[in-house]
Structures are given as C-alpha cells and as structure tokens.
N, C-alpha and C positions, 0 to 999 in steps of 0.2 A: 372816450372809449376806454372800457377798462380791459388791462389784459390779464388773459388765464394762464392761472399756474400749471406746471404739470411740464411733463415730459414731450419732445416731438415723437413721430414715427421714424424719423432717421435717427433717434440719441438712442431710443430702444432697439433697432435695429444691430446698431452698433455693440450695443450691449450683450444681445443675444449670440450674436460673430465672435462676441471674444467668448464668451462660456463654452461655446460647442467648438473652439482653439485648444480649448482649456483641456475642455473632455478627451478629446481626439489624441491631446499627448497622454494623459492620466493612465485611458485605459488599458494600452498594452504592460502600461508599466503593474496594474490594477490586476491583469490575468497572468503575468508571468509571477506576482505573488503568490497568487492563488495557488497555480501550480509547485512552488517551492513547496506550499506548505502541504499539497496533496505528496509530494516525495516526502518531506519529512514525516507525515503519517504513517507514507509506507515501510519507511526504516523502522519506525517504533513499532508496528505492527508484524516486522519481519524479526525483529529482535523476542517479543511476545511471543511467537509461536516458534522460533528458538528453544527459549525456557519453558513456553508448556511441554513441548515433546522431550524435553528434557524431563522435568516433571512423572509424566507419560507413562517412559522408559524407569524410570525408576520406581513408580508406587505400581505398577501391572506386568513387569515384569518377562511381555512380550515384545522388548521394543518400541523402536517411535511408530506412532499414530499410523493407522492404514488410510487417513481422510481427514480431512481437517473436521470434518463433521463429530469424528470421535473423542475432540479432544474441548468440545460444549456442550450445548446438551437445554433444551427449553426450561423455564422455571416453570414451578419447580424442578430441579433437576437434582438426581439422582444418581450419585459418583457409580460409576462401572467403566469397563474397557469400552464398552458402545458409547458411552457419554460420561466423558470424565469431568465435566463440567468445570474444565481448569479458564478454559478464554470466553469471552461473551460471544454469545451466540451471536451477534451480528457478521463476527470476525469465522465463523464458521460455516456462513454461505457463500466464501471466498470474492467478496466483492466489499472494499470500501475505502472512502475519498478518492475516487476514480483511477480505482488501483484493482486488478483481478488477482490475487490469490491460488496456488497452488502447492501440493506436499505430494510428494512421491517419495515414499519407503521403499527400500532394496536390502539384499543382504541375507535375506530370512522370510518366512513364511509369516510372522505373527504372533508365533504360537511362543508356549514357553521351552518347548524344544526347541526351537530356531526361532528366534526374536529376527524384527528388523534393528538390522545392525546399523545403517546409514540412513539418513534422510537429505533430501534436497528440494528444497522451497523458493518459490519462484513469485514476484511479485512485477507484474505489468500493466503501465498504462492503459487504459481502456481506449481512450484517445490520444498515442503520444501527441508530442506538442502543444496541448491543451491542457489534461491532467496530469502530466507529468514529462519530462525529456528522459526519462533515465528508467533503466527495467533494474529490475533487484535480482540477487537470487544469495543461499546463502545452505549449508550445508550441516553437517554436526560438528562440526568445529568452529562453530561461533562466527565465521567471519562473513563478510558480507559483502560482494561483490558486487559493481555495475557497469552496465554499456551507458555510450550516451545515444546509442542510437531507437530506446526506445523499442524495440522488438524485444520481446522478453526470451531468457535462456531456456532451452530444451533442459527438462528436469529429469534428467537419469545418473545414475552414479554416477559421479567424477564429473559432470560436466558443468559445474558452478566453479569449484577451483579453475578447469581450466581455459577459464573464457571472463572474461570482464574486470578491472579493474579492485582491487579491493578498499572499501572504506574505510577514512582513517581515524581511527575511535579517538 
C-alpha cells in the first residue's frame, strides 16, 4: 500500500489555531496605530489651519476666518475673503482621519473696522478610543493643547489656554 502525501486535518487545524493567536494579539496593537497616526494628522491639521488664519488675517485684513469654509474654496478657486483658497477643501468640511474640526472667531465683527482679533480651533475624535484618545484645541498663539479624555474643548475665547495640557513642539 502506498501512502499519501499531504497534510492531516489535525496538522491543519493546528496551524489555523496559531494564525488566528497571531491575529488576536496583532490587532489591538494594528488599531492603536492606526489611531496614533489619526492624532498625528490631527496636530498637523491643527497646525495648518493655525497658519492659514494666520495667512487669513494678514492678506484680508478683517481677521481670522469666520468658518473654516472661508479659508478653501472648490477648484477652481478663486482667492477672496469667502474663499481664500489657502487649505484644501477637504480640510474645510471640518472632518478628517477621524478627527471633526472646528474655528470659532471672537473679538470683532469681521469687518475691517473690527476684525476678529482671536481665534480658537478645536479638533475631536469622532469616535474617541478608536480614532483618536486625545481632543486638540489650539488658539492664535500657536500653541496647541490636549485632554486625554477625548471629549473635545468648548471653542470660545480663553477657553483652549485654559483647559488641556499643552504640546510639546
């Protein structure tokens, strides 16, 4: 009698037991990257629209942006204060790498009589603990603060300095 090559149903079995061992540790460690690198989006993103409203305020002369909306603009786009087309329009429907977006101006009306004098910009998980652990928020003076708890900061004047940690450049 001759015998057949090949694998049994218990060597395969066994095989299949250690991949899905494998996986079982891999993918926590697979989604907590993921999520680092959605924060690290959101800092670079929070840094960007920093320097656009900085931008902003210097070429229109009414202050930072009334809307993040104001400060991209669709291609072709067409520099004005309604669409200054300084950030990619993606980053100007306040959603991205599972990060939501927000700019609230204070200080001033808009206008060039009364510019807004302050801004405070706010970036939060959409899903904490999935896209991100950490909420952003960050103000006209560059600096850029976080909680870890993931609820993002109420966006009115003063209230980014005075709440969350700041990051350390």
């Amino acid at each position: 009698m001759q015998k057949q090559k090949g694998f049994s149903l218990i060597e395969l079995l066994i095989v299949v037991a250690i991949i899905l061992i494998i996986a079982a540790i891999g993918i926590p460690y697979l989604i907590r990257s993921q999520a680092s690198a959605d924060e690290a989006s959101a800092v670079a993103s929070m840094r960007t629209l920093l320097s656009a409203n900085s931008e902003y305020s210097n070429t229109y002369g009414i202050g930072y942006a009334a809307a993040l909306a104001n400060l991209g603009g669709a291609a072709p786009c067409t520099s004005s204060s309604a669409t200054a087309c300084i950030i990619d329009p993606a980053l100007t429907t306040g959603n991205k790498s599972g990060y939501t977006f927000t700019s609230t101006p204070a200080g001033g009306a808009g206008t060039v009589v009364s510019p807004f004098t302050t801004v405070e910009i706010d970036a939060s998980p959409v899903n904490p603990g999935i896209t991100g652990q950490r909420a952003f928020c960050a103000d006209q003076t560059g600096v850029i603060h976080y909680n870890t708890t993931g609820v993002g900061f109420a966006t009115a004047a003063g209230t980014c300095a005075a709440s969350g940690a700041p990051i350390v450049q």
